[in-house]
N, C-alpha and C positions, 0 to 999 in steps of 0.2 A: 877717669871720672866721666868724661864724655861716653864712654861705651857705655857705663852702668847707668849713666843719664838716660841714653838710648834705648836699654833694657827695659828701664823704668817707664819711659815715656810709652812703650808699645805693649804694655800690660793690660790697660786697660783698652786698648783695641783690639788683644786676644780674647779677651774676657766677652767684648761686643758680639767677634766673629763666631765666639763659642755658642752664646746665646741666640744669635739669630743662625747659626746650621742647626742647633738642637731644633727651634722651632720648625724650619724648614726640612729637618730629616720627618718631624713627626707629622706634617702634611702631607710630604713624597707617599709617605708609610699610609696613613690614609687612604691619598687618590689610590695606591697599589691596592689598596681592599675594595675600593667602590669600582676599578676594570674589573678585580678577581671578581667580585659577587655579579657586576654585570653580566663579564662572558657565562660566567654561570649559566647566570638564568637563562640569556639569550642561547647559547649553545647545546647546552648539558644540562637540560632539563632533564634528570633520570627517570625511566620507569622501567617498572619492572615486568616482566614479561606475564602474562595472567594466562592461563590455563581457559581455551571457550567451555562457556556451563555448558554448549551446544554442538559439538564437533561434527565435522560434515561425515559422515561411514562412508566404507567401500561398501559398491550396490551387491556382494556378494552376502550383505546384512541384510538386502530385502528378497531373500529367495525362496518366499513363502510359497505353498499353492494358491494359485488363484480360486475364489472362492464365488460359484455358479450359485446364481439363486433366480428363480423365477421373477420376470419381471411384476413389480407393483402396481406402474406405473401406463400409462397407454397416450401417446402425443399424437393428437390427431390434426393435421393441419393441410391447405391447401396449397398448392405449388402452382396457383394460377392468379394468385392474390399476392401484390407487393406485400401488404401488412403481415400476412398469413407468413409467408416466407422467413421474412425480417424476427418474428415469433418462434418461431420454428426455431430458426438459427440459435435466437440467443436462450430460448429453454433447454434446448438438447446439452448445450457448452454447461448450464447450469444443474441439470441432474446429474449428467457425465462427473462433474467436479463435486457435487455430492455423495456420490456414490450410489445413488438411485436407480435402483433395476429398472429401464424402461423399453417400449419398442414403440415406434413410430410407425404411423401408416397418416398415408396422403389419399388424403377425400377424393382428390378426382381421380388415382389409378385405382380405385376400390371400393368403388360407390357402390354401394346396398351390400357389400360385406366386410364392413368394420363389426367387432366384436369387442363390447361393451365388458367383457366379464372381468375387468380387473378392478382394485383397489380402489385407483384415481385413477380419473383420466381429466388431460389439458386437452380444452377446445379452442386451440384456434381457429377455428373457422368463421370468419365474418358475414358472411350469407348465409344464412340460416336456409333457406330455402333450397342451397342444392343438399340439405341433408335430406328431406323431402320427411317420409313418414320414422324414419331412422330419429327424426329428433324427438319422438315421442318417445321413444325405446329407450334412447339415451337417458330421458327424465323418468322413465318407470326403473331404470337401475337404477337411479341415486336414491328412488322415494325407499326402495327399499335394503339400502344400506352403502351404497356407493357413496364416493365424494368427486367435484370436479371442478377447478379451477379454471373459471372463462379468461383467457389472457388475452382476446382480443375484443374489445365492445363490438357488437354485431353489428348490421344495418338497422337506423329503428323502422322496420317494416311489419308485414302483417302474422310474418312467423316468429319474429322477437316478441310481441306483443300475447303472441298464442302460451308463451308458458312463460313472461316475465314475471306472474306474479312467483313462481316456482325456484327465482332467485334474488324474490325478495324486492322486486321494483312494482311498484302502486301506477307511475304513469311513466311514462318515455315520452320527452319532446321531439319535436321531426328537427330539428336542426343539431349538430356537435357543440360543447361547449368549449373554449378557449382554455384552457388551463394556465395559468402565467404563475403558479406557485405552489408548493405543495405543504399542507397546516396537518401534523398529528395529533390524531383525537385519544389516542390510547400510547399504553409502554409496550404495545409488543413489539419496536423494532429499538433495537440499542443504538441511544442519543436522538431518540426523533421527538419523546416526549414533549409535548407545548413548544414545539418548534416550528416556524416555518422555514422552508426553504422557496426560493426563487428558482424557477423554471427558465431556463437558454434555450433563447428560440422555441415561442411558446406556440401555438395552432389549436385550429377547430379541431379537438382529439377526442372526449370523454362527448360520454352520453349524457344526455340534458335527463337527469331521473329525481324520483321522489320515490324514496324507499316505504316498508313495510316498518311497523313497530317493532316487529322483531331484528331486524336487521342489525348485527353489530358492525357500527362504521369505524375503521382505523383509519384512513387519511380522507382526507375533502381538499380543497381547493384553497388555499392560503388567498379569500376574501369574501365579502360579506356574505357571498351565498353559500358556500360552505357546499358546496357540489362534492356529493360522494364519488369517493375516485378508487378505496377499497374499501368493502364489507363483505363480510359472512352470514347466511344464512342455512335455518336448520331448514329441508326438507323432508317429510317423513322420515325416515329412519338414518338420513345422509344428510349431506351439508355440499352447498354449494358456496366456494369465492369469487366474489367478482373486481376482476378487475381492469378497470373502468379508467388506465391513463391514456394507455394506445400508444408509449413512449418505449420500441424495441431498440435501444443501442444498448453498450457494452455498462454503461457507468449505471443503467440501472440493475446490474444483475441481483444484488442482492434484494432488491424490492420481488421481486418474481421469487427468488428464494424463499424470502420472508413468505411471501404468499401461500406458495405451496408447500409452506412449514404449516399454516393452517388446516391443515385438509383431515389427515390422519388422527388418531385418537392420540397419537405419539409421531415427534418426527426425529431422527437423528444424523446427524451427517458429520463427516470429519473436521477439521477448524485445524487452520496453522499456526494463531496464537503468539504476535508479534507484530510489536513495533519497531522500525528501522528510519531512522534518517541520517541522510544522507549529507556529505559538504561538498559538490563537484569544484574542480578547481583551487584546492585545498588540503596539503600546503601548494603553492605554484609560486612564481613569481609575481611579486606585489607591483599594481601600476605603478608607476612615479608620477609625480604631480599633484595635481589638485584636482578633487571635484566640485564642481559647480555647487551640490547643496550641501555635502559635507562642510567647504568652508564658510557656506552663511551661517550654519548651524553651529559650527563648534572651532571656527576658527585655526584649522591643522590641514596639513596634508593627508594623504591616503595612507601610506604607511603609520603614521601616527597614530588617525582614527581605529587602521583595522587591530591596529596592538593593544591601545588604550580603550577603543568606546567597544568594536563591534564585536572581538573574541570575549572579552568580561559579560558582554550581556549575553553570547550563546553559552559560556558555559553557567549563565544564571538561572538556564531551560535544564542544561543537565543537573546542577544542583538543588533543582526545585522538583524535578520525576521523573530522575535518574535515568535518563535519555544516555543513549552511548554512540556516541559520531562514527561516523566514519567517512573519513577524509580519501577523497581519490586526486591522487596526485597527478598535477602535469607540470615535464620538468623546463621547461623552454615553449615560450611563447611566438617562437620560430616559425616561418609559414615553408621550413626544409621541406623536401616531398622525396629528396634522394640520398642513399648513403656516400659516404660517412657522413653520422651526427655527431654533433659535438658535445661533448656533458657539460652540463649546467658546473661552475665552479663557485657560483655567491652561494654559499650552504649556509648562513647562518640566520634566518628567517626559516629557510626547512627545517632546521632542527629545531628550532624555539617551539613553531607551531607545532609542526610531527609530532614529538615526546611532549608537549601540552595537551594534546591531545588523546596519546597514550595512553598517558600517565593517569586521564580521566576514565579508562578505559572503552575507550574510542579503540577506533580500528584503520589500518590505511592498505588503503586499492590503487590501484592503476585507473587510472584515465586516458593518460596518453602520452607519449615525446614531446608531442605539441599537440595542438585543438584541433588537428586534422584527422576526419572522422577515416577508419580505415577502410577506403576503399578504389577500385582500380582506374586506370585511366579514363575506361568508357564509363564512368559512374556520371547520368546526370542529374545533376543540381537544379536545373532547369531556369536558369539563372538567378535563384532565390537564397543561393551562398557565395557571394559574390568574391567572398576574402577568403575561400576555403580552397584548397587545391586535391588534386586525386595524387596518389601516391604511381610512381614510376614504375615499380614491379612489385611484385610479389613480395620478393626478396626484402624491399627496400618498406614495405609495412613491418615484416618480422623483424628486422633489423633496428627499428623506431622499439618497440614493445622491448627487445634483448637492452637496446640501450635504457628504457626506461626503469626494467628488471637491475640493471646494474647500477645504478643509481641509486631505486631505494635503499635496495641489497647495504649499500653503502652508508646509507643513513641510519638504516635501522637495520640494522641485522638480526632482531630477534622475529621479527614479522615473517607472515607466510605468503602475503598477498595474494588471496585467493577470490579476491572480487575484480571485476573489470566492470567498468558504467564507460559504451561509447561516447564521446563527444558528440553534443547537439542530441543524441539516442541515436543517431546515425550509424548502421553495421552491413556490412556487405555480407554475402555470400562465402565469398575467400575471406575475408578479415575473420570473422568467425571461424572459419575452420583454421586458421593460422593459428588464433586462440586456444583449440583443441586440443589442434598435431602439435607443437610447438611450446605450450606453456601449460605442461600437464599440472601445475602448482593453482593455474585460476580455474576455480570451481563452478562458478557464478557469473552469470551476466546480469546486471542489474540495470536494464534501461527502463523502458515504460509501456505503462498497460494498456494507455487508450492509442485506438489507431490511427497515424497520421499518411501525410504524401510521402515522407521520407522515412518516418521514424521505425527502429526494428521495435516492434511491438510487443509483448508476451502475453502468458499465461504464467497462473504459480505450478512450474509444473520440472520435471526430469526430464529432458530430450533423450532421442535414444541414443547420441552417443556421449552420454552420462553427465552434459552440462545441465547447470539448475539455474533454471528460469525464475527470476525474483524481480519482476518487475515495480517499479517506483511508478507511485499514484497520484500525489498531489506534489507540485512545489512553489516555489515562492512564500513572499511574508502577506503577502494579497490572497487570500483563500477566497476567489469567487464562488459563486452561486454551483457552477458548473462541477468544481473540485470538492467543496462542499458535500453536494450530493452524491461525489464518488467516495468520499470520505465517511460516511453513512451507508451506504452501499455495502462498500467491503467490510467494517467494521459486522456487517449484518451477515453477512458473505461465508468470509472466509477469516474473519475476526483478524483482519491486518490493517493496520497505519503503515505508509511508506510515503517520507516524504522527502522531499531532498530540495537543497538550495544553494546559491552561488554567492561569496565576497563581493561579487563583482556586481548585483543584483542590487546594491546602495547606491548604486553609480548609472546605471539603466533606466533610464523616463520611461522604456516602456512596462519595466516592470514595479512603477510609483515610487521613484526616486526624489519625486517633488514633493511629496507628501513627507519627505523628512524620516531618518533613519526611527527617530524615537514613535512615530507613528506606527513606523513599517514593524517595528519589532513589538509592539502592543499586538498590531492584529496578528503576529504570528503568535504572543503570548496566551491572546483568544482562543486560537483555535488549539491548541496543548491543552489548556486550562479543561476546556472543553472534551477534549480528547480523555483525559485521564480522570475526569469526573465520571465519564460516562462508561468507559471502561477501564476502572479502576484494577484489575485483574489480568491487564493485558500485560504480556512481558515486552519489557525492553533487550533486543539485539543487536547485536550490530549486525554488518553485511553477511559475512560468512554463520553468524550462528543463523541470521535469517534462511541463508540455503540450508542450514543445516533439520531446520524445522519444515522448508516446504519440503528437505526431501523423506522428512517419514512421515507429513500428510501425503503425500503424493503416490507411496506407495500403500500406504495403509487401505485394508479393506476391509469393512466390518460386515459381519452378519449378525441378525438382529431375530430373532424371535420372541414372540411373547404368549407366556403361560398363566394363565387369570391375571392377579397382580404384581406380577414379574416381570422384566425385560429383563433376558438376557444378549447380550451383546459378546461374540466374540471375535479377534478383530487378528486378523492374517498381515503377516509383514511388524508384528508391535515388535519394536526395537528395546526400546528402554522407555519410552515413555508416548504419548498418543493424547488428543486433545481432540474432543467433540462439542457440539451442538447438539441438547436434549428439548426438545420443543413437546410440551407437557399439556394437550388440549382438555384431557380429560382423568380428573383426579388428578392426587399430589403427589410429589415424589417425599418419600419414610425414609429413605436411606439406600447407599449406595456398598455393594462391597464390589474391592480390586479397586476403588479409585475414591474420589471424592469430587463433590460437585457443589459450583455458586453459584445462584441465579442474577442472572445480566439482566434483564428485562422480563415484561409480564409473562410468565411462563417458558421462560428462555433461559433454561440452564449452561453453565460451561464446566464441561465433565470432565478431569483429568484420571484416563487411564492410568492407571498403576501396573496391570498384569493384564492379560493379552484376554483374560473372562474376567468381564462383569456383570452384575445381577442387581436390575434398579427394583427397589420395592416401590408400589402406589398403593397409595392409601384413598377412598371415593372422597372425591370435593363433597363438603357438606353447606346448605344453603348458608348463606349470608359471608361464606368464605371469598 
């Protein structure tokens, strides 16, 4: 009786036990689904491996003949004159990269025999006076059919004054005018429409003028007086440009472009047709801690915010105009300078990000082992990198780049990583060529275009030994005045966006970390916005298809004739596909066969080759068109 007592008494405490492991099995069972679906996501983001619309060719695809044509073009300028030189420099960079047949002669090795008998000629020459009677000769060719692009404003003295009215100026003041900003009066440059921009580091540059009623003005001076800075003017049977800023560096190239896209009845030059941005330092190792504004702002740590606030709103840029990243990886935040390195083991933020990434069809590059830019013992810094160190040998750079090779290799194994972006844009001599000999998989170097005290600089261009130059243009979420105008430039140029930006850039007061993430990410939403209204037609790349587009602009060479209302255009080196600038001064363009074409701005077509001949028809402008 007692046992069964016992029995009975501990029934209902099985019954207890039973009920409360059921609930507590189906909690365990639970939490086990919220780790599974966490590592998930955190780890094993999949993507699939996407096929480039853009692939880079072996250069045995560009082994066209080179195709000889008489020059069009004639750069006349003085090697005795800062301005003149500075002119010189950056026109020649800018027909070269057109494709524009020209030849150069210098006023003072060949004074009283320059020959006037081509198409266009660019005068830089700012003294008018050592041209002596030569400058009348020059304006009886243009009356009777020439055209010529003044790209340096002259002295206003008493030989500017002798044939100003002949490019369309009524009076010239004796003093230079200040230019502090630049205001467009017309759509012939893509994105300048009713825009101003702000001038960096502004000076007594342009000429103090009142033009003629005929004058057609494209920019003036972004303030009340509205100071012409470019206009065209018909002379007799020619047309003269002027222009009037006196600003020779790199970031305005495409303005000078633009310019002497005016000249010709027709202009056309090749275009690479891409947009590229960039995420340096991305995937890498996340700081720990806190930052200063992040936690007034939104109350988390750094890892937090980059997981939760600052990847959600970049990929809000890719799903709003289909932007495609590309992430350069750096795997260790180490200041190592000598082998053995050690590999990174926290991998579960590289994959999260990495195949987030991917998966968006983003792209991932090298950066580095660490933030140490690669280059030799004797490399000086000049002590303006204080935290940076040179690397021990040779050896011990390639060794940094092999480990870092193994590593992604490791994370993603479907990737080619065929970009490299140095740290800070910092590249030696030998790093480069380690690059070369050594990592025949990276195709592209991706640093930047404008020239600095340290930085490896480029052009969009092929080196000879077969690397592709894709230099990044603007960065940060602060688009100043400065980048602006390069961003305008090239878009005018060579129809490219390249921009690139750091995680770590929320965290940097000097690049307006106080101004709060939600700010910083508007002005960069600005300038996209901006970007893709303006060129609506431009493609989005990533790193490698962008080398893969500079390298068939790069080799591409068009020849161009024209038969009454025909242009034909045939174009040496055309791969599979080719991308131009049709600049349309006179009459309209009917129709195009072998490609098709949209117009960007006032008379500014973008023509996509289909086959290697094409044939634009023009139909004549009729009044009131």
């Amino acid at each position: 009786m007692k046992r069964k007592a016992e029995k009975e008494s501990t029934r209902p405490k099985n019954r207890i036990l039973r009920l409360q492991f059921g609930k507590m099995q189906w909690a365990m069972i639970l939490f086990g689904l919220m780790i599974v679906v966490l590592l998930f996501e955190r780890r094993n983001v999949k993507y699939e491996q996407s096929e480039s619309s853009l692939p880079i060719l072996n250069s045995e695809s560009f082994s066209g003949p080179s195709v000889q044509q008489d020059p069009e073009c004639l750069l006349l300028w003085d090697s005795t004159q800062e301005d003149s030189v500075n002119a010189k420099t950056e026109m020649s960079a800018v027909l070269s990269q057109m494709k524009i047949p020209f030849e150069e002669q210098d006023w003072e090795q060949n004074k009283g025999t320059a020959s006037f008998g081509y198409e266009n000629i660019i005068l830089a020459v700012n003294q008018y006076e050592k041209l002596g009677t030569s400058l009348l000769e020059l304006f009886d060719h243009i009356k009777a059919g020439g055209n010529m692009l003044v790209l340096c404003p002259p002295e206003p003295d008493t030989y500017l004054k002798l044939v100003s009215d002949k490019m369309g100026i009524r009076d010239v003041g004796a003093t230079r005018y200040c230019v502090e900003g630049l205001r467009f009066k017309s759509g012939f440059m893509i994105g300048g429409k009713d825009r101003d921009i702000e001038v960096s580091d502004p000076f007594d540059s342009a000429l103090s003028v009142t033009l003629e009623e005929g004058a057609a003005v494209h920019i003036v001076s972004a303030d009340d007086k509205e100071m012409p800075l470019l206009w065209e003017y018909a002379y007799g049977n020619g047309k003269v440009v002027f222009y009037n800023l006196n600003f020779f560096e790199k970031v305005y190239r495409g303005f000078y472009c633009a310019a002497y896209s005016l000249l010709s009845d027709i202009c056309i030059w090749p275009v690479i047709n891409g947009s590229a941005f960039y995420i340096d330092d991305f995937p890498s190792p996340v700081p720990a801690g806190e930052g200063e504004f992040i936690q007034r702002d939104y109350h988390m740590d750094i890892k937090t915010f980059y997981t939760n606030v600052w990847w959600p709103d970049i990929e809000e840029l890719w799903k709003k105009h289909g932007i495609r990243y590309t992430g350069l990886v750096i795997e260790d935040y180490s200041d190592e300078n000598q082998a053995p390195f050690e590999g990174n083991d926290d991998l579960q933020r590289f994959r999260y990000f990495g195949n987030k990434l991917l998966d968006d069809g983003g792209e991932i590059g090298f950066h580095g082992y660490n933030h140490m830019p690669l280059v030799p013992e004797d490399f000086d810094y000049k002590n303006q990198f204080d935290t940076y160190r040179q690397w021990k040998s040779r050896e011990d750079m390639r060794l940094s780049i092999e480990e870092l090779n193994r590593f992604c290799t490791w994370l993603f194994p479907k990737e080619k990583f065929q970009v490299y972006v140095p740290p800070s844009n910092i590249l030696s001599e030998e790093g480069r060529q380690i690059l070369v000999e050594d990592f025949p998989q990276i195709r592209a170097i991706a640093s930047i275009y404008f020239p600095g005290e340290f930085e490896y600089s480029q052009d969009f261009m092929v080196s000879e030994d077969g690397m592709i130059e894709t230099p990044r243009i603007i960065s940060g979420y602060i688009i100043g005045s400065y980048m602006e105008t390069g961003a305008i430039s090239e878009l005018n140029f060579h129809y490219v966006n390249s921009h690139f930006q750091h995680p770590d850039d929320v965290l940097d007061t000097d690049r307006g970390v106080q101004e709060g993430w939600e700010k910083l990410k508007n002005r960069l939403t600005e300038y996209t916005d901006w970007l893709y209204e303006s060129a609506p037609d431009i493609r989005n790349l990533t790193g490698s298809e962008m080398a893969g587009a500079v390298q068939r602009y790069y080799y591409l060479e068009p020849r161009i004739t024209r038969q009454e209302n025909e242009i034909h255009i045939s174009l040496s080196n055309f791969s599979d596909e080719a991308w131009l600038f049709t600049r349309i001064n006179e009459g309209l363009l009917e129709s195009v066969e072998g490609g098709t074409a949209v117009e960007t701005a006032d008379g500014l077509y973008l023509l996509k080759a289909e086959s290697s001949e094409l044939v634009l028809k023009l139909t004549e402008q009729t009044g009131g068109d």
